[in-house]
Backbone and ligand atoms as CSV (ligand in chain L), in Angstrom:
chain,resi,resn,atom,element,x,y,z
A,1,UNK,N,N,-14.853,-28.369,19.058
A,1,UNK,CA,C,-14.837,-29.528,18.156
A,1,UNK,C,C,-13.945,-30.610,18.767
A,2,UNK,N,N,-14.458,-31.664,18.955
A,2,UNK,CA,C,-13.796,-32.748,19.305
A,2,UNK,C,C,-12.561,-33.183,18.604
A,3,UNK,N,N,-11.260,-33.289,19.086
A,3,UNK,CA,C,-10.082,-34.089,18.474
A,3,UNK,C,C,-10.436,-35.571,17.987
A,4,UNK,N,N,-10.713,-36.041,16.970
A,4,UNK,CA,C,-10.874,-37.364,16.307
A,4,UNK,C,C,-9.279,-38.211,16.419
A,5,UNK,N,N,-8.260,-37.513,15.869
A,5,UNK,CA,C,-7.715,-38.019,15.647
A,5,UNK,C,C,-6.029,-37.490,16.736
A,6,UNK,N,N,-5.328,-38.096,17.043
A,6,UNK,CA,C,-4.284,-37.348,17.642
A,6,UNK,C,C,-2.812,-37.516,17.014
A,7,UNK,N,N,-2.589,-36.523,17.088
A,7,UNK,CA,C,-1.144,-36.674,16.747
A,7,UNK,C,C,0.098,-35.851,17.256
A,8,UNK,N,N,1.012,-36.068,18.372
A,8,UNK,CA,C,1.437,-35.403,19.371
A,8,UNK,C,C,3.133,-34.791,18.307
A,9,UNK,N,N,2.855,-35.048,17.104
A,9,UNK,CA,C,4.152,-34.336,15.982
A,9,UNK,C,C,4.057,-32.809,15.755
A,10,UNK,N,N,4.518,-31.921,16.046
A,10,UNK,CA,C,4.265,-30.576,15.802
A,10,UNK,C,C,4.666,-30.485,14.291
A,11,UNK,N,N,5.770,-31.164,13.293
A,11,UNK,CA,C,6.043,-30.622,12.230
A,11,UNK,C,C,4.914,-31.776,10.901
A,12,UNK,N,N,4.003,-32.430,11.814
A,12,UNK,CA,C,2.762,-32.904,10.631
A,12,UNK,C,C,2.303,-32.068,10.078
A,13,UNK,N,N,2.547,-31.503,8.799
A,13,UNK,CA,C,1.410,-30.052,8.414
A,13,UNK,C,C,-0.036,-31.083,8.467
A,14,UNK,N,N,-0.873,-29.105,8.268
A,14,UNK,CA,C,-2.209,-29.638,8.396
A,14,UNK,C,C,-2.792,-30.611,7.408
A,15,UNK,N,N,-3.222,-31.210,7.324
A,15,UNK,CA,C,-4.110,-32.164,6.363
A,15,UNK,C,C,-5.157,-32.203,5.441
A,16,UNK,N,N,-5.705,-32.006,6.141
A,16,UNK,CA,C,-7.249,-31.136,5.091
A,16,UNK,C,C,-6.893,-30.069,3.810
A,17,UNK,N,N,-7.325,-30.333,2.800
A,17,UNK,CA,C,-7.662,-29.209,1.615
A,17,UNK,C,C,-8.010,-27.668,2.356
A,18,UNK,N,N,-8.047,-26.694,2.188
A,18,UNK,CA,C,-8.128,-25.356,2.195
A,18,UNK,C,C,-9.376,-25.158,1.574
A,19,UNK,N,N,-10.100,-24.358,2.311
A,19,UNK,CA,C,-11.928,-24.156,1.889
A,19,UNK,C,C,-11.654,-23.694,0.586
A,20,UNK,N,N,-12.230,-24.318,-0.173
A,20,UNK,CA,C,-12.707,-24.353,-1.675
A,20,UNK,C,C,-12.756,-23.092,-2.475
A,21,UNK,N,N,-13.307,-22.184,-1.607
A,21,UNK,CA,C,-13.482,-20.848,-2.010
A,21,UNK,C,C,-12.749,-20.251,-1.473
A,22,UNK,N,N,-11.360,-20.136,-0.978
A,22,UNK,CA,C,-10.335,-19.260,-0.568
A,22,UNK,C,C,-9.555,-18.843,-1.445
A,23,UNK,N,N,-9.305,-17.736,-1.632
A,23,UNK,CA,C,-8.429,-17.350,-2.418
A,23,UNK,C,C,-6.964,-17.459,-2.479
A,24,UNK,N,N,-6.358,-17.219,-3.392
A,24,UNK,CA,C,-4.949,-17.940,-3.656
A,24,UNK,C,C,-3.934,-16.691,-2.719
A,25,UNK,N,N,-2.843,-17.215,-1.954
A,25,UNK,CA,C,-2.050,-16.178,-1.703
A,25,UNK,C,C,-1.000,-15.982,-2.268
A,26,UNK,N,N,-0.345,-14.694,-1.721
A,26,UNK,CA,C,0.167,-13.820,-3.004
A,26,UNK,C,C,1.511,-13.783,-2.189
A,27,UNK,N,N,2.790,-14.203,-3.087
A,27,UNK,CA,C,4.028,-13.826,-2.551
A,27,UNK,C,C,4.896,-13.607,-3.270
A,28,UNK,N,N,5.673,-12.002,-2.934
A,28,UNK,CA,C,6.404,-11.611,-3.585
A,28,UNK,C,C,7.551,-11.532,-3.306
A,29,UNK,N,N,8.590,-12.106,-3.950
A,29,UNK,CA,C,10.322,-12.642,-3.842
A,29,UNK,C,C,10.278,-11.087,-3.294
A,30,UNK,N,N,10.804,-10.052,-4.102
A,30,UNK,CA,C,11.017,-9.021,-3.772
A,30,UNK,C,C,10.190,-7.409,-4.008
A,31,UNK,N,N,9.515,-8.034,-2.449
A,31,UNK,CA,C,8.625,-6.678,-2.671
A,31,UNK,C,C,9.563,-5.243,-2.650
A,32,UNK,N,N,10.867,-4.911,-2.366
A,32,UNK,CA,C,11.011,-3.768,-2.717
A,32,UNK,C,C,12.493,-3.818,-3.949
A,33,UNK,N,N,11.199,-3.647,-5.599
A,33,UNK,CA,C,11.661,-4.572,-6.568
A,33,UNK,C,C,13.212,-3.952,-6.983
A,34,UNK,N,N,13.884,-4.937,-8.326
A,34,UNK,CA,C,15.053,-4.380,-8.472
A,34,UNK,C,C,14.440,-3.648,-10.155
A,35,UNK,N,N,13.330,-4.349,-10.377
A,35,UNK,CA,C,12.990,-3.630,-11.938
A,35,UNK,C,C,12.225,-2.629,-11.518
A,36,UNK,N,N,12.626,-1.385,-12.185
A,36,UNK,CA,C,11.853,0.215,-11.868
A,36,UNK,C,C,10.807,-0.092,-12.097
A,37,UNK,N,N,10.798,-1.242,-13.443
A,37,UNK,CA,C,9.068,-1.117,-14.272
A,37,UNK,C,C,7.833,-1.253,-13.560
A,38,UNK,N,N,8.451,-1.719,-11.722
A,38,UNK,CA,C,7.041,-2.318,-11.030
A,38,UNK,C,C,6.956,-0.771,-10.165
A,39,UNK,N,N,7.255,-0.088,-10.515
A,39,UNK,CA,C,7.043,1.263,-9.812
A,39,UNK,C,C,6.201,1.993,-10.193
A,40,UNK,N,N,4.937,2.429,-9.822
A,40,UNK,CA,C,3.724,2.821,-10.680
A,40,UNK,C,C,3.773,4.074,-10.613
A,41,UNK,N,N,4.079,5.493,-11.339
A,41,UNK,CA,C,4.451,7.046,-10.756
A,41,UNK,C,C,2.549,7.298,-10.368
A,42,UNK,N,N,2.971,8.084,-9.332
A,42,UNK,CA,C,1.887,8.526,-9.118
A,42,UNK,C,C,1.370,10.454,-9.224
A,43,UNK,N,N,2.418,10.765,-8.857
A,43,UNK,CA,C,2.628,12.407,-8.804
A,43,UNK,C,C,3.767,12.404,-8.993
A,44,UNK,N,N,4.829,13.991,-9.644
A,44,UNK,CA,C,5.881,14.181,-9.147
A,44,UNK,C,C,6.431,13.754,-8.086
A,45,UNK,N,N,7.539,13.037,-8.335
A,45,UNK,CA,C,8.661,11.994,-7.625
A,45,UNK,C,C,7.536,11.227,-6.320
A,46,UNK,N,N,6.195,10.746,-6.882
A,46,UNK,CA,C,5.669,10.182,-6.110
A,46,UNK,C,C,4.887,8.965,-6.271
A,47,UNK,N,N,5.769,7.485,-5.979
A,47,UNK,CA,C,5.433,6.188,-7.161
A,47,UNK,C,C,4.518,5.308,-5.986
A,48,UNK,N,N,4.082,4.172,-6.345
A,48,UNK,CA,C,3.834,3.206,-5.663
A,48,UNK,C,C,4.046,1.884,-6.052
A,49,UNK,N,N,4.333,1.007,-4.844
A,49,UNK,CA,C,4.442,-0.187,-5.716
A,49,UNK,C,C,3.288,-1.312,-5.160
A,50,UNK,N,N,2.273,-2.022,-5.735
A,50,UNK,CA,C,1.562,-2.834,-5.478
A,50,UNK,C,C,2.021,-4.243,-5.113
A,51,UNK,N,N,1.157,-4.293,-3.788
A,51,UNK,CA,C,1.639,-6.247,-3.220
A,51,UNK,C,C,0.508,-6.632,-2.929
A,52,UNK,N,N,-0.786,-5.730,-2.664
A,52,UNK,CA,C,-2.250,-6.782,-2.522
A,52,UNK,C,C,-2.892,-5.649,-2.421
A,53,UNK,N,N,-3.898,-5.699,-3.728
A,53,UNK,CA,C,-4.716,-4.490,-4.476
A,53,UNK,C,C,-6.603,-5.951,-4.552
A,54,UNK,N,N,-6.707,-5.466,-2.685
A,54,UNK,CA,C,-8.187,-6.569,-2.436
A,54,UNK,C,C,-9.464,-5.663,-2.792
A,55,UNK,N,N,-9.365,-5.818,-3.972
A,55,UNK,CA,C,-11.222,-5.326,-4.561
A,55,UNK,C,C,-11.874,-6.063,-3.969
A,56,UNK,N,N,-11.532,-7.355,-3.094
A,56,UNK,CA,C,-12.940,-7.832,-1.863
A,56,UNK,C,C,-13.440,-7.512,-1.096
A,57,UNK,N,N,-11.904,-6.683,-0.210
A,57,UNK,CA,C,-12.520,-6.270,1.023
A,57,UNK,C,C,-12.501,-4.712,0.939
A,58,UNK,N,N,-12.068,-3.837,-0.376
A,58,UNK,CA,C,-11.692,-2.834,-0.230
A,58,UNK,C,C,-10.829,-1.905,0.399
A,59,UNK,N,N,-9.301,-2.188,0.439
A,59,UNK,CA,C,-7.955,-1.849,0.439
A,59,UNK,C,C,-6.991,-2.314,-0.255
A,60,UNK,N,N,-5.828,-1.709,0.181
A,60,UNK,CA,C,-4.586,-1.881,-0.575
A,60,UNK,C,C,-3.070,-2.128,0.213
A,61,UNK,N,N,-2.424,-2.502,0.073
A,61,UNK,CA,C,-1.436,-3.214,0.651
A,61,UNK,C,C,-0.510,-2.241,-0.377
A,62,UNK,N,N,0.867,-1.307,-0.136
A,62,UNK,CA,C,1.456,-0.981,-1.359
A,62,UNK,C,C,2.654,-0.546,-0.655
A,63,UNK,N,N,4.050,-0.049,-1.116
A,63,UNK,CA,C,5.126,0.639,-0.658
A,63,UNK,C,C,4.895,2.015,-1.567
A,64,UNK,N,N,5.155,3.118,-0.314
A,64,UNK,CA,C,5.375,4.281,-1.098
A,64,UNK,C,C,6.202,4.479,-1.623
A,65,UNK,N,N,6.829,5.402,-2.665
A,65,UNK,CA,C,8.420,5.733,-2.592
A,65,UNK,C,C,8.209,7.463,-2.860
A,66,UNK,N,N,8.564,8.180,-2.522
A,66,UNK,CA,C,8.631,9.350,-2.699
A,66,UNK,C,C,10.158,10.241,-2.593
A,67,UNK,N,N,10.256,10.757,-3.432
A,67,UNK,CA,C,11.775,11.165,-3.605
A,67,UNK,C,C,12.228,12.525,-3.116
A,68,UNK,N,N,13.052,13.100,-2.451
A,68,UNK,CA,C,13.203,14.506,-2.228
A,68,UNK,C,C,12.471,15.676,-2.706
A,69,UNK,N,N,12.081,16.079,-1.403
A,69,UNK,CA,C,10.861,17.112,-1.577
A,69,UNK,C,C,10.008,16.631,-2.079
A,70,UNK,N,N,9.830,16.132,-2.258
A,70,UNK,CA,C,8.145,15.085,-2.655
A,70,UNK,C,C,6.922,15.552,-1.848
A,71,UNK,N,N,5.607,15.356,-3.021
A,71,UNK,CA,C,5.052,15.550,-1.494
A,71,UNK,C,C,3.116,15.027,-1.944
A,72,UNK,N,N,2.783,13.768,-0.907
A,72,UNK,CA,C,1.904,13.400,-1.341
A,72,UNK,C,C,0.634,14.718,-0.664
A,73,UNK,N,N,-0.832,14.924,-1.893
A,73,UNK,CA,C,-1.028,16.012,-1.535
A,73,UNK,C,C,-2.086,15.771,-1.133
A,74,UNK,N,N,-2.900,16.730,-0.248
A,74,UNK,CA,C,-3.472,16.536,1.214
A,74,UNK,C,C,-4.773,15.759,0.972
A,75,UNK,N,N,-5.122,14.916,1.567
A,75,UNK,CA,C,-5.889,13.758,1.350
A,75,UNK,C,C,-6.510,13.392,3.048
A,76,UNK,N,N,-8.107,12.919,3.211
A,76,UNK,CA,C,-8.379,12.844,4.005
A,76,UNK,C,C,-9.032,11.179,3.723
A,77,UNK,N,N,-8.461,10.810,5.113
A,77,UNK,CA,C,-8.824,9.060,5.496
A,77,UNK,C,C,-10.109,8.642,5.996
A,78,UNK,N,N,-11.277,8.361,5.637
A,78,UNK,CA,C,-12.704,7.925,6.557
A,78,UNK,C,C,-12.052,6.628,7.163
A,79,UNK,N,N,-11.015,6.064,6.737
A,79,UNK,CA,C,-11.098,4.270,7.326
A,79,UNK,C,C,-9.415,4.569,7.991
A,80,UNK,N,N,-8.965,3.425,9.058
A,80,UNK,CA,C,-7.327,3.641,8.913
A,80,UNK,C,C,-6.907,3.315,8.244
A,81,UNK,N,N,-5.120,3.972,8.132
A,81,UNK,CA,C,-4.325,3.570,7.575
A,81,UNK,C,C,-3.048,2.922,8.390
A,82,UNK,N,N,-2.108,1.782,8.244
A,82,UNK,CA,C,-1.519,1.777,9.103
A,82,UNK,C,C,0.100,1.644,7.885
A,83,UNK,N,N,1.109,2.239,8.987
A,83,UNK,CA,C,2.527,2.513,7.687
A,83,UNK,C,C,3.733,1.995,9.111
A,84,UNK,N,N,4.520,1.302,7.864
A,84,UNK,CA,C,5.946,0.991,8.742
A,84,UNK,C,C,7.091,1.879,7.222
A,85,UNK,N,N,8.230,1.628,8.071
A,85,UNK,CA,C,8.880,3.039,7.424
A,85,UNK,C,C,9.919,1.988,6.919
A,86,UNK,N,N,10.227,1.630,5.827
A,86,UNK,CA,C,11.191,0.927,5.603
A,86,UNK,C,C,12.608,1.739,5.180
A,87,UNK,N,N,12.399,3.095,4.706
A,87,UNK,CA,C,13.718,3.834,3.852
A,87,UNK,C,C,13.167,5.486,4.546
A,88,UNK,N,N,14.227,6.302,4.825
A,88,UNK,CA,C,14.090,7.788,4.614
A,88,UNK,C,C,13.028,8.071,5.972
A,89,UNK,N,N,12.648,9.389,5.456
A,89,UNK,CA,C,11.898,10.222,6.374
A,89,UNK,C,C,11.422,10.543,6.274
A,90,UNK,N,N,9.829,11.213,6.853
A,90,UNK,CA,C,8.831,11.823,5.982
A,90,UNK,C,C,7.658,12.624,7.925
A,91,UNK,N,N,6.915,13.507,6.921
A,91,UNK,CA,C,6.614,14.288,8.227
A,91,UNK,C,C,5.302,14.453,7.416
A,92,UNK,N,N,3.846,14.848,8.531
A,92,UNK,CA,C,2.839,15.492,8.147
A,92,UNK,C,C,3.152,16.677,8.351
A,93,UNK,N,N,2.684,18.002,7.341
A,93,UNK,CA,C,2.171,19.075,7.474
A,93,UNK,C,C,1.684,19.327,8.628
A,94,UNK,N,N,0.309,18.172,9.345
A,94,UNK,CA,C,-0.829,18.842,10.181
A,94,UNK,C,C,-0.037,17.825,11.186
A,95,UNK,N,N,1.082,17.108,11.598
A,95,UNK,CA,C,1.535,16.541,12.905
A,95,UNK,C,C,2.746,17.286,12.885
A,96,UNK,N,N,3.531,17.361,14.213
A,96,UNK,CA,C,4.605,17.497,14.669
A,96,UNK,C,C,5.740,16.411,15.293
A,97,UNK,N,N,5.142,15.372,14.368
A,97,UNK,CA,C,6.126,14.248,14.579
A,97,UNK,C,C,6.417,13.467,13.324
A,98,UNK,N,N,8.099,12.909,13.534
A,98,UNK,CA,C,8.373,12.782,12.401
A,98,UNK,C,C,8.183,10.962,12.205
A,99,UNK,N,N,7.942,10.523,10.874
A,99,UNK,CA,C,8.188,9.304,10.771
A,99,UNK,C,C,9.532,8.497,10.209
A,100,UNK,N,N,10.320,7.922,10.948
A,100,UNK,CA,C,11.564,7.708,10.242
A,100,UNK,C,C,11.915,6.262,10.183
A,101,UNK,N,N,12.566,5.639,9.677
A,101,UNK,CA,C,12.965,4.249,8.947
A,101,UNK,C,C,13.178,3.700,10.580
A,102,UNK,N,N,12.244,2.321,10.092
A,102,UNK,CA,C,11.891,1.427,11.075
A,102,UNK,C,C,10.585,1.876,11.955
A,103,UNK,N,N,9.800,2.567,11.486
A,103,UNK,CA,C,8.958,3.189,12.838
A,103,UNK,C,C,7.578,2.981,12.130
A,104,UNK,N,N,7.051,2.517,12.638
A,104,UNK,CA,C,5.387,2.365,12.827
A,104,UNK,C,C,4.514,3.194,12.670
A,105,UNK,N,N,3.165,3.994,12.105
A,105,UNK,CA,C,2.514,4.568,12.158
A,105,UNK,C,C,0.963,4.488,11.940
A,106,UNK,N,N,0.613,4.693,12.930
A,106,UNK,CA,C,-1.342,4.262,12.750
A,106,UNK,C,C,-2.071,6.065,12.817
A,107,UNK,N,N,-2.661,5.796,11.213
A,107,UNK,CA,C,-3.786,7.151,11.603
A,107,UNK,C,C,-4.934,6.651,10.757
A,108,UNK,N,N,-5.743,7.160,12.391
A,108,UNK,CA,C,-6.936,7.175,12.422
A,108,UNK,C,C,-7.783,7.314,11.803
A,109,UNK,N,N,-9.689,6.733,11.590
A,109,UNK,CA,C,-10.320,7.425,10.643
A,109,UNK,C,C,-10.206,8.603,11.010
A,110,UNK,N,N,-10.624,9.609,10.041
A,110,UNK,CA,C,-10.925,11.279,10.245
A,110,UNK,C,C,-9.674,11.986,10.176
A,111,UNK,N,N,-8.379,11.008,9.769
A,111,UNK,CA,C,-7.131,11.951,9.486
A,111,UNK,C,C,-7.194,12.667,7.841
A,112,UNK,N,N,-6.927,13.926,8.534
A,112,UNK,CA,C,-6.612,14.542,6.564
A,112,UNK,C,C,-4.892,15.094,7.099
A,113,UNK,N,N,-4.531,14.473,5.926
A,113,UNK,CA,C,-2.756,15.029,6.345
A,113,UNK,C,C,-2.570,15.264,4.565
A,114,UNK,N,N,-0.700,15.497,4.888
A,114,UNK,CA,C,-0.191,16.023,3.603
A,114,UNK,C,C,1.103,15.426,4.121
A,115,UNK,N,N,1.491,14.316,3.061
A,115,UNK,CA,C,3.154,13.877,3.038
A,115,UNK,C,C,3.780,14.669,2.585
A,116,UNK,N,N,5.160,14.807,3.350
A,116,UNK,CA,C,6.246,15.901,3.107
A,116,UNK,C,C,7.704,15.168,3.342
A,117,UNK,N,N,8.430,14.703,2.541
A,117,UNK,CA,C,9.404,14.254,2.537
A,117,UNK,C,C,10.556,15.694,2.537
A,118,UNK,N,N,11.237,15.589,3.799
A,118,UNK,CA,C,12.250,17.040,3.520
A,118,UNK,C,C,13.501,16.662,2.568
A,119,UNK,N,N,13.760,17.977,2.176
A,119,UNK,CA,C,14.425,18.261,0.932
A,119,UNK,C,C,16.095,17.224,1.471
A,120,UNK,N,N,16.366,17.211,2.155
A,120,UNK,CA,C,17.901,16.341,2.847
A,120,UNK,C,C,17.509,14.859,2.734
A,121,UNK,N,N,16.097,14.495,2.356
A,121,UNK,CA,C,15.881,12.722,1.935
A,121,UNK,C,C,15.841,12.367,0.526
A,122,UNK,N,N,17.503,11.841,-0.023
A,122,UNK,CA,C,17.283,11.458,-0.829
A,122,UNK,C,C,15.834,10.219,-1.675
A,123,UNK,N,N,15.574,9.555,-0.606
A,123,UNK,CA,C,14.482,8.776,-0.656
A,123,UNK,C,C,13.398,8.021,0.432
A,124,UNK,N,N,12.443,8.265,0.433
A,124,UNK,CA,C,11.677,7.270,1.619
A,124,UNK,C,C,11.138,6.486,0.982
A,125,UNK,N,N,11.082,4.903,1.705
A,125,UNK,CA,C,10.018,4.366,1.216
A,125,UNK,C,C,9.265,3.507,2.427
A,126,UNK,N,N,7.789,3.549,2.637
A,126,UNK,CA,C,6.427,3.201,3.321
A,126,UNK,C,C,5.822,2.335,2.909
A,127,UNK,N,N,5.806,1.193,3.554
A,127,UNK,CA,C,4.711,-0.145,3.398
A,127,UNK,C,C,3.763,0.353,4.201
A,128,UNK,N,N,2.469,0.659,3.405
A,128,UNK,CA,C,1.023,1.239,3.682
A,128,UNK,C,C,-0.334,0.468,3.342
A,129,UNK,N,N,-0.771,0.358,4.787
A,129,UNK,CA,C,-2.024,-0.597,4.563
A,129,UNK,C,C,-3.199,0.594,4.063
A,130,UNK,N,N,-3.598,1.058,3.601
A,130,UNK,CA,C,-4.909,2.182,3.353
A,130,UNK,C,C,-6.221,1.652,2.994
A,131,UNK,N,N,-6.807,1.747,3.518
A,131,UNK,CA,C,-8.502,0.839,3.662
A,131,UNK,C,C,-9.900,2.163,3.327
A,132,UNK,N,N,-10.374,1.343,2.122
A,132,UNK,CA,C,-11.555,2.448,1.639
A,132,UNK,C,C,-10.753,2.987,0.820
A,133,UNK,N,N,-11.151,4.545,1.206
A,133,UNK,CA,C,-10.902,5.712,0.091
A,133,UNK,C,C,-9.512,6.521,1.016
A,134,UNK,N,N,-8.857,7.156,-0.197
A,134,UNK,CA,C,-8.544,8.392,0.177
A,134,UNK,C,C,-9.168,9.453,-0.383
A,135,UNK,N,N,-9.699,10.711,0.058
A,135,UNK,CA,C,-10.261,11.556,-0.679
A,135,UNK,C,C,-8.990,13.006,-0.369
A,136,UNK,N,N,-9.085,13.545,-1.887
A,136,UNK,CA,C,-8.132,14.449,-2.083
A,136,UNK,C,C,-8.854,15.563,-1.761
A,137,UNK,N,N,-8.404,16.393,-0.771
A,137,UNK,CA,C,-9.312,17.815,-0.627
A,137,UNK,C,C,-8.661,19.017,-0.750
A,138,UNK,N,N,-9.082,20.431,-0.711
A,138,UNK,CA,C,-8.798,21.455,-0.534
A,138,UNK,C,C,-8.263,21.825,1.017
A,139,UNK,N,N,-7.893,22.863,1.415
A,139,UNK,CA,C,-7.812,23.385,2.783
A,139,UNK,C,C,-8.518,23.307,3.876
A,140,UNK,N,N,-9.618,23.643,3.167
A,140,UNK,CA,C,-10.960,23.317,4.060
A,140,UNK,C,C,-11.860,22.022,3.946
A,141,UNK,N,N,-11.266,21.007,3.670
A,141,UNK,CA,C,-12.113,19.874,3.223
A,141,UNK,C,C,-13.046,19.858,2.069
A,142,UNK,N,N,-12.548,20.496,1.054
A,142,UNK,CA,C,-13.744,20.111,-0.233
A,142,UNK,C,C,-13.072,19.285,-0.907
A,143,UNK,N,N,-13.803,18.360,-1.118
A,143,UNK,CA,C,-13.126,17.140,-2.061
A,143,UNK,C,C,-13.031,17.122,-3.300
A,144,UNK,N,N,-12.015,16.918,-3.949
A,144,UNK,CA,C,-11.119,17.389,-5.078
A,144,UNK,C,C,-11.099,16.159,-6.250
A,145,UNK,N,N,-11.022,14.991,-5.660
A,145,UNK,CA,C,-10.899,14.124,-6.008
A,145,UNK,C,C,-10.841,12.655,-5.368
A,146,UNK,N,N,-10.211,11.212,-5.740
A,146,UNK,CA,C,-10.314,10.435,-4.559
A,146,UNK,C,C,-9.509,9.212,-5.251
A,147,UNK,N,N,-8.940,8.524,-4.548
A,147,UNK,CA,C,-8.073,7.422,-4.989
A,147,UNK,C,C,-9.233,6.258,-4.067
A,148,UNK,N,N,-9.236,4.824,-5.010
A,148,UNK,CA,C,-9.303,3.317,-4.237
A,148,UNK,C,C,-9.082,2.710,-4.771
A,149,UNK,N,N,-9.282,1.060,-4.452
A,149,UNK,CA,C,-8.752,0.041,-5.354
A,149,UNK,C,C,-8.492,-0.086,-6.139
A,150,UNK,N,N,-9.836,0.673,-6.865
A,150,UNK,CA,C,-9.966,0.185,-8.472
A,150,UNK,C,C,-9.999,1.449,-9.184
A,151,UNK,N,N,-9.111,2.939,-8.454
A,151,UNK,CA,C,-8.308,3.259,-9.710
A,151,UNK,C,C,-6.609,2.948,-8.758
A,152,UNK,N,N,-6.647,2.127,-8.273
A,152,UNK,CA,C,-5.166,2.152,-8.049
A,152,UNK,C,C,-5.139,0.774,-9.340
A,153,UNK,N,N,-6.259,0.047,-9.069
A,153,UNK,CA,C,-5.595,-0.997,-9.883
A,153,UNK,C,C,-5.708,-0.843,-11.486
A,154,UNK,N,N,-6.726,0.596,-11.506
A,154,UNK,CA,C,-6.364,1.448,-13.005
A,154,UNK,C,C,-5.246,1.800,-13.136
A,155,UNK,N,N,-4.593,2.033,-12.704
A,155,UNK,CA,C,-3.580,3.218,-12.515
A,155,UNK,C,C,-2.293,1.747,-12.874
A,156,UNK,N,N,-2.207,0.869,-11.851
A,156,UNK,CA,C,-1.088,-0.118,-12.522
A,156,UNK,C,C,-1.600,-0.577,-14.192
A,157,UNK,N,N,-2.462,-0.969,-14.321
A,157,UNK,CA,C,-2.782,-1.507,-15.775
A,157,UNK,C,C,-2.628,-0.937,-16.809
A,158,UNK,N,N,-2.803,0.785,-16.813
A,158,UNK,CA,C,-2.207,1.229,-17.464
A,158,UNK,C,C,-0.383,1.206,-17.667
A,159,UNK,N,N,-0.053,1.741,-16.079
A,159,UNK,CA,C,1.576,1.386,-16.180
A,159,UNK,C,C,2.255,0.245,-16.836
A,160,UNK,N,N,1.858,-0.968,-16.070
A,160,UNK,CA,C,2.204,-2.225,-16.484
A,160,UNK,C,C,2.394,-2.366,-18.070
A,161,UNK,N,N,0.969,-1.815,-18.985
A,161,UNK,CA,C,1.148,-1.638,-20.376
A,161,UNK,C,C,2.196,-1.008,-20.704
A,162,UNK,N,N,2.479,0.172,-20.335
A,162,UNK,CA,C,2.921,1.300,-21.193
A,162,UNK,C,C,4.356,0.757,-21.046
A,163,UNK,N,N,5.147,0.025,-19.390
A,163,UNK,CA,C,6.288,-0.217,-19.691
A,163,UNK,C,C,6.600,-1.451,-20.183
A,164,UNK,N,N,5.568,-2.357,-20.793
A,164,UNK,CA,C,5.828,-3.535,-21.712
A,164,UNK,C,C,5.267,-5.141,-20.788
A,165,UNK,N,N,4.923,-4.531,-19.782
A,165,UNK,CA,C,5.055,-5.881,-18.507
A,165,UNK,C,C,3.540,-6.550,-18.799
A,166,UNK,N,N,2.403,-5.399,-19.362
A,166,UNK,CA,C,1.347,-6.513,-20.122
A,166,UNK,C,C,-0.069,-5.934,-18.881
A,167,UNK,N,N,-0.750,-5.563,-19.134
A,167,UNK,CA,C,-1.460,-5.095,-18.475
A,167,UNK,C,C,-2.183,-5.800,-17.662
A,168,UNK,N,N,-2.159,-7.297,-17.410
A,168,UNK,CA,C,-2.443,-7.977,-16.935
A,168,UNK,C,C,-2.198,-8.084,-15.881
A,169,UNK,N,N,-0.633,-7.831,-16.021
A,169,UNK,CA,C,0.498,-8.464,-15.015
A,169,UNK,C,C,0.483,-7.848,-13.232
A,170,UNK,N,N,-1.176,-7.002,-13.457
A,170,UNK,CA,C,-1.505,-6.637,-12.036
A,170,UNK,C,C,-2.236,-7.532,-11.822
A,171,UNK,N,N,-2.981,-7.944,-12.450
A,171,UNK,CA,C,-3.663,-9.561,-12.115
A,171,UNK,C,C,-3.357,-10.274,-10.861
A,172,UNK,N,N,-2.034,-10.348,-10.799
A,172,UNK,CA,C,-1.241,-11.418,-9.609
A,172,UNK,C,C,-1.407,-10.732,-8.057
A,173,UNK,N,N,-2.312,-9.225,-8.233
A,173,UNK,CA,C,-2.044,-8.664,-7.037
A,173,UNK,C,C,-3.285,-8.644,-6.538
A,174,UNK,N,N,-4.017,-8.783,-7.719
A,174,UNK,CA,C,-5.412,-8.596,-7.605
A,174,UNK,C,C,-5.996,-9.892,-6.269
A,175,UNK,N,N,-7.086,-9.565,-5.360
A,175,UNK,CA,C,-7.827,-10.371,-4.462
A,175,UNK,C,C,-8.718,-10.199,-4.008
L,1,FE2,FE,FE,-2.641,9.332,4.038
């Protein structure tokens, strides 16, 4: 596309309106909150907290928190997932490596694991991209059950109600 116009200022923001149909972005003062109420339990000592729950493209943007001995239960990935470690420590069952605060982690489609927070972590917490499904299985892969968007974003609407914040108030995460 041809430059029409020039302007050799790097701090001119851009000019133009934002395509019409883009959706609004989402920013949160403090994604790792100081009110419990944005903590959604998910299992024994096993919560999440929502920052971009995209019923468009089908994933979720969320922080784990899982508390001593915790343990998210064994679940297999068709799409990736990718995790940075913001708090604590946490290990798969089916890897021999550990994930610990500050550290990066990409697994693959076709991972089935089991989070295991050891009993000496008072707390971890995981900013987790998870795309598609998780499906909850047995030992041998029979599927048990299955988490996505839209019961994660069941799952806040109920919370949100029950601790007074308005069931709506997942709305803002929604995209
Ligand atoms: Fe997982």
């Amino acid at each position: 596309m041809p430059l029409e116009r020039q302007d050799a200022n790097p701090m001119t923001p851009y000019q133009l309106p934002f395509p019409k149909d883009a959706q609004e972005e989402i920013v949160v003062a403090r994604a790792i909150p100081d009110d419990e109420r944005l903590w959604v339990p998910q299992a024994e000592n096993v919560w999440f907290r929502p920052l971009c729950l995209s019923r468009s493209q089908g994933y979720w943007m969320n922080l784990l928190r899982v508390r001593k001995a915790g343990v998210l239960s064994r679940h297999r990935h068709p799409q990736a997932v990718h995790g940075f470690v913001l708090k604590g420590r946490w290990h798969y069952l089916e890897h021999d490596w550990v994930a610990e605060e500050g550290g990066y982690v990409y697994e693959p489609p076709g991972e089935t694991h089991t989070l295991v927070v050891p009993e000496d972590v008072e707390e971890m917490i995981t900013f987790f991209q998870v795309n598609g499904v998780m499906c909850y299985v047995d030992p041998w892969g029979k599927v048990q059950g299955y988490e996505d968007v839209f019961t994660k974003i069941d799952l806040c609407r109920q919370h949100f109600a029950e601790v007074g914040l308005g069931e709506d108030y997942v709305e803002r995460f929604i995209r």
